[in-house]
C-alpha positions in Angstrom: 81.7 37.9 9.4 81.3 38.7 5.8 82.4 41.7 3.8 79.5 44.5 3.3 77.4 43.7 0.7 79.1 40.0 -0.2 76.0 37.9 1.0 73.4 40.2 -0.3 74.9 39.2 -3.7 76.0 35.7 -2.7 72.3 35.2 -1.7 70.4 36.7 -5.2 73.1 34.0 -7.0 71.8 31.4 -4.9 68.1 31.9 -5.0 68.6 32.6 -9.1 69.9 29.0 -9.1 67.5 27.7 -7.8 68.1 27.2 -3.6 65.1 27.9 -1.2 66.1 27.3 2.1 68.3 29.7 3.6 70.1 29.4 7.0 70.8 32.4 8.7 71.4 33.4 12.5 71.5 36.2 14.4 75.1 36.1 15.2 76.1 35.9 11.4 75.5 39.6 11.7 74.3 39.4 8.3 70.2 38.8 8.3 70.3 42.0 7.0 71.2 41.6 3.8 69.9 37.9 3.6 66.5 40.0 4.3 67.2 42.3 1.4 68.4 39.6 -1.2 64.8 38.2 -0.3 62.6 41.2 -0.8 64.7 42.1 -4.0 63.6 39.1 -5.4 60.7 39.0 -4.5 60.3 42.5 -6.4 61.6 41.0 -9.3 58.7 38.2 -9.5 61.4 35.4 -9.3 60.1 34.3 -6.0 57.1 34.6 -3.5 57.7 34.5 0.2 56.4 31.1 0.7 58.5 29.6 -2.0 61.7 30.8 0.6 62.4 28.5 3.7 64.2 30.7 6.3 65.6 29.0 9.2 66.7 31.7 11.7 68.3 30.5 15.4 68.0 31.3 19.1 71.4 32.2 20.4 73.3 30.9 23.9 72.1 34.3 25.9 68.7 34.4 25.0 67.9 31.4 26.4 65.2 32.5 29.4 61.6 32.5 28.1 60.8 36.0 28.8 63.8 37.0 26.0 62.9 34.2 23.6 60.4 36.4 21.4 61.6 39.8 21.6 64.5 38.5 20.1 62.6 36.7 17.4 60.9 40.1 16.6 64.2 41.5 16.6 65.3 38.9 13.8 61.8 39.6 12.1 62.8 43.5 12.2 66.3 43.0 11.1 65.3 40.4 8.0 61.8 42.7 7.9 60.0 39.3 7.2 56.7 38.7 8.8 57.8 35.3 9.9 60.6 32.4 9.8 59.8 29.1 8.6 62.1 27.2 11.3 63.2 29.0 14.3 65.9 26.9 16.2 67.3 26.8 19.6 71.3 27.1 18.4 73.0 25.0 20.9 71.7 23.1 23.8 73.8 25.5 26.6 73.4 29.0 27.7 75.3 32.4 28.2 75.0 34.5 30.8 71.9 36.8 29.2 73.1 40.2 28.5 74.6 42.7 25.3 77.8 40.4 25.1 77.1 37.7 22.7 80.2 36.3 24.0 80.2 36.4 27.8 83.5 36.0 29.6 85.0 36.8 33.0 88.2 38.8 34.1 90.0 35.8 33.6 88.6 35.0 30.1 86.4 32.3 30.9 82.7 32.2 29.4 80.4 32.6 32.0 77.3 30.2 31.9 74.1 29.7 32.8 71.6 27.4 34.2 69.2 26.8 31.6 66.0 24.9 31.3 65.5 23.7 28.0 62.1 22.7 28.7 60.9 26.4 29.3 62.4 28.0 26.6 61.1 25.4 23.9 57.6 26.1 25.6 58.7 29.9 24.6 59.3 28.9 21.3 56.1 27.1 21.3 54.4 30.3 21.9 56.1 32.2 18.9 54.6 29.2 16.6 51.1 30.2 17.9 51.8 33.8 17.5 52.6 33.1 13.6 56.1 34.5 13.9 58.0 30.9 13.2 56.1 28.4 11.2 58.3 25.5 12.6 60.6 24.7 15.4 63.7 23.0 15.6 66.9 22.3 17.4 70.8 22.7 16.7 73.9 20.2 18.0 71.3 18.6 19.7 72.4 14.7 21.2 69.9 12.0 22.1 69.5 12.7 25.5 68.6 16.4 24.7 66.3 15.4 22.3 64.2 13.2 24.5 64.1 15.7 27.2 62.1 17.8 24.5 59.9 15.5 23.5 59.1 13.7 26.9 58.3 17.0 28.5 54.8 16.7 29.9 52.1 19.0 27.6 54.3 19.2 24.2 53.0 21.3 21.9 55.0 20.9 18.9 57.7 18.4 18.4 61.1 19.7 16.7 61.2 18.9 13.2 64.5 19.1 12.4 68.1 18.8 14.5 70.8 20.7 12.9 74.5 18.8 13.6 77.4 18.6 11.7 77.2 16.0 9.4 80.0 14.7 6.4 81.3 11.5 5.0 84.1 11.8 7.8 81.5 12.1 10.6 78.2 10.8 9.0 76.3 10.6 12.7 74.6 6.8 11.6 73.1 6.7 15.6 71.5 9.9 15.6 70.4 9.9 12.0 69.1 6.8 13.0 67.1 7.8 16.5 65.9 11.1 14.2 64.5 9.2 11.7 62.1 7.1 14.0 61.1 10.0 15.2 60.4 11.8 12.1 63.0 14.3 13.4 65.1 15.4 10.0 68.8 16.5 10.4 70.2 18.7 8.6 73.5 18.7 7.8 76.1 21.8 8.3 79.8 21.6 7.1 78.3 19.1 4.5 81.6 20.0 2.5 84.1 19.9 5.6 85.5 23.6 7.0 87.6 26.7 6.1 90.9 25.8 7.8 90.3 28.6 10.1 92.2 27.5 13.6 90.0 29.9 15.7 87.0 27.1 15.5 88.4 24.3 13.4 90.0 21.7 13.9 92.5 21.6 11.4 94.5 18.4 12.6 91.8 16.5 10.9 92.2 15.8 6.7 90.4 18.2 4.6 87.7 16.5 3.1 87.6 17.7 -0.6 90.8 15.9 -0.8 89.5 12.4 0.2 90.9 10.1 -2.8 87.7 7.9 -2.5 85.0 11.5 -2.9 86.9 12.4 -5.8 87.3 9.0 -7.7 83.6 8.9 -7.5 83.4 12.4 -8.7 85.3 11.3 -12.0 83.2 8.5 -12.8 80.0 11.1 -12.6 82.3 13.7 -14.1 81.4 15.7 -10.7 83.4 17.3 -8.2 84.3 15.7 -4.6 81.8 18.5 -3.0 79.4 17.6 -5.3 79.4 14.0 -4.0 79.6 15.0 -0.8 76.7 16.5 -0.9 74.7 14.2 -2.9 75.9 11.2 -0.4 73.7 13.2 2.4 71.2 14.1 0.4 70.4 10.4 -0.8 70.3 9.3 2.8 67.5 11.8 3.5 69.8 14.8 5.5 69.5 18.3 4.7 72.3 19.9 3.6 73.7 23.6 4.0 76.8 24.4 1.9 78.4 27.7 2.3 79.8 29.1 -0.2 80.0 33.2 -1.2 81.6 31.9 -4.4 79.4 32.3 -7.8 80.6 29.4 -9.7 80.6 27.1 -6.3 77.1 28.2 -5.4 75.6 27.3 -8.9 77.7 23.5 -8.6 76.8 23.2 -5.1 73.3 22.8 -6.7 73.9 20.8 -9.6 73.6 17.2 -7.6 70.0 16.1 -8.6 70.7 14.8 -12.4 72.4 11.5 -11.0 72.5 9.1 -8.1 75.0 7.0 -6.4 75.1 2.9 -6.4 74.4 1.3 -3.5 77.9 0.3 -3.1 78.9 3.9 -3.6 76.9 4.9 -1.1 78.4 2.1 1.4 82.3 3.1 0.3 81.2 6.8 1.4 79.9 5.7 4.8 83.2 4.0 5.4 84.7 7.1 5.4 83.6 7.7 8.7 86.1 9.0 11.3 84.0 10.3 13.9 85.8 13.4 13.4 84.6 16.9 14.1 86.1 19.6 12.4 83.6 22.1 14.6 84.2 20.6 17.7 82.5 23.9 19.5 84.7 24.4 22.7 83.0 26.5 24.6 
């Protein structure tokens, strides 16, 4: 949850400095303004639609076909864009369909629901041929998900793009690799490590930013530590999404594309690996 008003401006700095692709969701409770910040620019002349990549996601209690595109239009309606260029299933469980985003029971345990992934991605399938999504893709998506997609009998489309958390501490080399074969690309959240927030971090693990090896890179390139960060992903072909609603950190977060890393920079960063999570999404 953002403060009123703080990612309509956060997202008119960004798209001034030069980002396209956006990532939004429903349950961000903020398409909103990411809609407005869009159109605004758009009025300006700085942009056209199809210069924007919007990636918009499915969420757990929408999950049974018949409520996959009604609540697509409802994202269309919110962002008032005629389409999304990537519409994503956000995690490979389900809800309990209904008005609580958050399902529990009287004891305060999330209430589930069978779900058959096969069926809703033929939903989403549908959405593609209705025009409303240009592109379909996944979110914390493993191997064995993946294939279930793309073995079901009469694909359509194939999901282009598997959106995990991906970071020098947990730099996913096996599904990168299984993606990549398949021409699936990932794309990278917490790029940069988390807040510390304890409600859905896990804050036992080292902040990132802090990693003695990130930022003695970063002097060499006179860069910071995020800024390696990212351009360590970048270089090895993952998408990634930084979050930032901070002017100055928006513009850097950007500013990775006038050098590149050595090979053996490259291979001291994959070191890093820890296998650690920081989201390690609970429910």
């Amino acid at each position: 949850q953002t403060p009123k008003g703080s990612c309509l401006e956060a997202v008119k700095i960004a798209i001034d400095a030069g980002y396209r692709h956006i990532d939004g969701a429903f349950v961000y409770f903020n398409e909103h303004e990411v809609g407005q910040a869009i159109r605004e620019k758009i009025a300006e002349g700085k942009i056209k639609r199809e210069d924007i990549f919007y990636c918009g996601k499915l969420w757990n209690t929408c999950h049974p076909p018949e409520l996959v595109r009604p609540t697509l239009e409802k994202t269309l309606k919110i962002l008032q864009l005629d389409y999304v260029d990537l519409y994503i299933i956000e995690l490979p469980m389900a809800f309990k369909p209904g008005d609580a985003l958050y399902p529990k029971d009287e004891n305060g345990k999330f209430i589930y629901h069978e779900t058959d992934l096969c069926a809703t991605w033929e939903a989403l399938e549908a959405c593609k041929d209705a025009g409303l999504a240009k592109s379909l893709g996944v979110s914390n998506f493993n191997r064995r998900q993946l294939e279930m997609i793309m073995n079901k009998p009469g694909l359509k489309y194939k999901p282009v793009s598997n959106q995990v958390e991906c970071h020098p501490y947990f730099t996913q080399p096996k599904l990168l690799e299984f993606c990549r074969q398949h021409d699936i690309v990932i794309v990278g959240y917490s790029p940069l490590g988390t807040s510390r927030d304890e409600s859905w971090v896990n804050v036992s693990s080292p902040p990132l930013l802090k990693d003695h090896v990130l930022n003695a890179i970063g002097k060499k390139y006179n860069k910071t530590a995020a800024q390696i960060a990212l351009r360590f992903n970048v270089q090895r072909g993952v998408v990634v999404i930084p979050k930032s609603f901070n002017p100055q950190r928006i513009r850097e977060n950007f500013q990775i594309f006038d050098f590149s890393l050595t090979e053996k920079e490259m291979k001291e960063i994959e070191a890093l690996n820890k296998n650690v999570r920081y989201v390690e999404l609970l429910m």
